[in-house]
C-alpha positions in Angstrom: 69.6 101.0 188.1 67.6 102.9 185.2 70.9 105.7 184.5 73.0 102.1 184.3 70.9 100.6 182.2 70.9 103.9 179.9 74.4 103.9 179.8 74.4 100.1 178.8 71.8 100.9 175.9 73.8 103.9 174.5 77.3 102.5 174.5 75.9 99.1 172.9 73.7 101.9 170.4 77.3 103.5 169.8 79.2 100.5 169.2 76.8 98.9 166.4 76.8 102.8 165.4 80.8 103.0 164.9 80.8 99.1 163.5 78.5 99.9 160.5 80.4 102.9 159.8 83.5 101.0 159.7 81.5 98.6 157.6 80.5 101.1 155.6 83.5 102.7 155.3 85.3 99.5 154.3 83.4 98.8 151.4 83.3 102.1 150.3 86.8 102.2 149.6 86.8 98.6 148.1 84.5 100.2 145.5 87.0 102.5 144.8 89.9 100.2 144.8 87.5 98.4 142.1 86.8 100.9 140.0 90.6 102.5 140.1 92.0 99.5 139.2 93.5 98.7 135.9 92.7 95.5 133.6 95.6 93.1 131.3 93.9 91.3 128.7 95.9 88.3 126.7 94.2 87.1 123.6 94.6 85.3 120.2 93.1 86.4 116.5 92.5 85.4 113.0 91.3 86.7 109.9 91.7 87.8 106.4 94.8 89.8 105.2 94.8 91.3 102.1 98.1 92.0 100.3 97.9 95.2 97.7 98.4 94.0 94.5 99.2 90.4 95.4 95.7 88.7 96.8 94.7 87.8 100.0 95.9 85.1 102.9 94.7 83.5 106.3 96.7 85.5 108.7 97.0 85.0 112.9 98.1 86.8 116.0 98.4 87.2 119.4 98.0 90.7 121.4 97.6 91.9 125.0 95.4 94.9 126.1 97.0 96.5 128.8 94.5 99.6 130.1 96.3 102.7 131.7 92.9 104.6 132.5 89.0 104.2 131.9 89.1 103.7 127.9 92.4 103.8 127.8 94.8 101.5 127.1 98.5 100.3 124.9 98.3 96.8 122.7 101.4 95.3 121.8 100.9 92.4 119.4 102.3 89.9 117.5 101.1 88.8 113.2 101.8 86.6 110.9 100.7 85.7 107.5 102.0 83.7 104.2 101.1 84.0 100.5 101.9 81.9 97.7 101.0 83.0 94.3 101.7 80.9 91.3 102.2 81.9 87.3 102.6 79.9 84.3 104.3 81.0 81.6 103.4 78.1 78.8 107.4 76.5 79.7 107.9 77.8 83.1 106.3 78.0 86.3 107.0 80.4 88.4 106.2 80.0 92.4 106.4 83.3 94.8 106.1 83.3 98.5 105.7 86.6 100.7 105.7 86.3 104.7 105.5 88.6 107.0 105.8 88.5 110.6 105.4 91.6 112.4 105.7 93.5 116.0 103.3 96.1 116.7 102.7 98.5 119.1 99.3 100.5 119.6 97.3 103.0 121.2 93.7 102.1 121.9 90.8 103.9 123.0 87.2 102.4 123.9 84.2 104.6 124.1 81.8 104.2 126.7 78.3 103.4 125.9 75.7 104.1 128.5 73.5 101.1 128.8 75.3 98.9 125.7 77.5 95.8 126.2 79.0 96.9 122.8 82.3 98.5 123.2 83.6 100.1 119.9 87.0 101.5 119.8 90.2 103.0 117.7 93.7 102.4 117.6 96.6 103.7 116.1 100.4 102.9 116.5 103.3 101.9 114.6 104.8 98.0 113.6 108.0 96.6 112.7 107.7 94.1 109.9 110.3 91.4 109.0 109.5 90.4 105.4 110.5 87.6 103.5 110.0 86.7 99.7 110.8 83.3 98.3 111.1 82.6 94.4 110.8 79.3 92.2 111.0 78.3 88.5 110.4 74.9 87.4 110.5 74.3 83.6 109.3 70.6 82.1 112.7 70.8 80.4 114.5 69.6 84.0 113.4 68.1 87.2 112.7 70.2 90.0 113.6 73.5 90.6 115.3 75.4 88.1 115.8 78.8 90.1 115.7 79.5 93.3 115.4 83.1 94.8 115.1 84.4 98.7 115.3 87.5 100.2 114.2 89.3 103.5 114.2 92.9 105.4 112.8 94.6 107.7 110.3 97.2 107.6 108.4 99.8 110.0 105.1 100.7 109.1 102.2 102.5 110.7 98.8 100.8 111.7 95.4 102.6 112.1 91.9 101.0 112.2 89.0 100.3 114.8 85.9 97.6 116.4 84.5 96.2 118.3 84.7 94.3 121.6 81.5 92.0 123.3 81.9 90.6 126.6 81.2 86.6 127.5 81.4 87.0 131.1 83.5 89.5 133.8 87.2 87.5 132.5 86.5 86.9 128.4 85.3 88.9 125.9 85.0 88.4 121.6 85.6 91.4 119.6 85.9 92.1 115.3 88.8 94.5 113.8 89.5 96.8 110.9 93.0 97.6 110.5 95.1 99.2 108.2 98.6 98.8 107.4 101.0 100.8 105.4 104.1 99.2 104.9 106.7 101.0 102.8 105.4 101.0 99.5 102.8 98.3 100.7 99.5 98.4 102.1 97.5 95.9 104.3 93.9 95.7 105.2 93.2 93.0 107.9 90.3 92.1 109.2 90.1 90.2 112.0 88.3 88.3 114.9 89.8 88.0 118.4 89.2 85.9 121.8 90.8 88.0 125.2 90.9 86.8 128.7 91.7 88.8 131.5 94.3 88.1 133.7 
């Protein structure tokens, strides 16, 4: 009666034993699982754009942060901005309108802080710009419009800056944005504040 209640005691000892290793094992590669897996981000921006030579503008966006590895990851994105600048000539007034909507694609690359919520980063890639200028004369010697002037091409041009991203909660996080853009003859400096959510 004492051997069968041994052998009770050990295979009930060996089950709980094999459970909490399968337990165990379980979560261990759920932790894994979690920590291979990569992030997509969608968010939305807004900021200052300023236009060598021709002022700055109120310019918006949307981008997505797609990560490939820890730190890594690519960030297509979407821009636009418009700026109208406006000359008088003593008869004339002249109006001119540059746009620019433009199709990036980037390279991004967080560093790790031990300890910080901060996350500062840097980017690189390269954009395709569609740009659009708009010209009108009015003269107080006729009614409206005298001249009327548009034209539009497009433009690739290569995008380098940096920032900084803060994170709201596990899905949402805030960050701020230097960037640089050389296109053609032109050059860009944005600055910007964005809003991502994680999908």
């Amino acid at each position: 009666m004492k051997s069968m209640k041994r052998v009770l005691s050990v295979m009930v000892l060996s089950a709980a034993l094999a459970g909490s290793q399968i337990a165990l094992g379980e979560s261990l590669n759920a932790t894994k699982v979690a920590e291979s897996s990569t992030s997509t981000k969608v968010g939305a921006r807004a900021g200052l754009v300023d236009i060598d030579g021709f002022g700055s503008t109120f310019g918006v966006g949307g981008y997505s942060d797609i990560e490939l590895s820890k730190g890594l990851s690519v960030r297509p994105s979407l821009d636009y901005w418009q700026k109208t600048k406006s000359e008088n000539f003593g008869y004339a007034k002249v109006d001119m309108t540059l746009s620019d909507l433009a199709i990036g694609g980037a390279v991004k690359y967080t560093f790790s802080l031990p300890g910080a919520k901060v996350q500062p980063y840097v980017l690189g890639g390269l954009a395709l710009h569609r740009l659009s200028a708009e010209v009108k004369a009015s003269s107080g010697a006729y009614e409206g419009v005298a001249y009327q002037s548009e034209a539009s091409e497009t433009k690739m041009g290569f995008d380098l800056g940096g920032g900084v991203a803060y994170p709201l909660s596990r899905e949402m996080e805030v960050s701020a944005e230097l960037m640089m853009r050389s296109v053609d003859a032109a050059d860009l400096t944005t600055i910007m504040g964005g809003l991502a959510y994680s999908i």
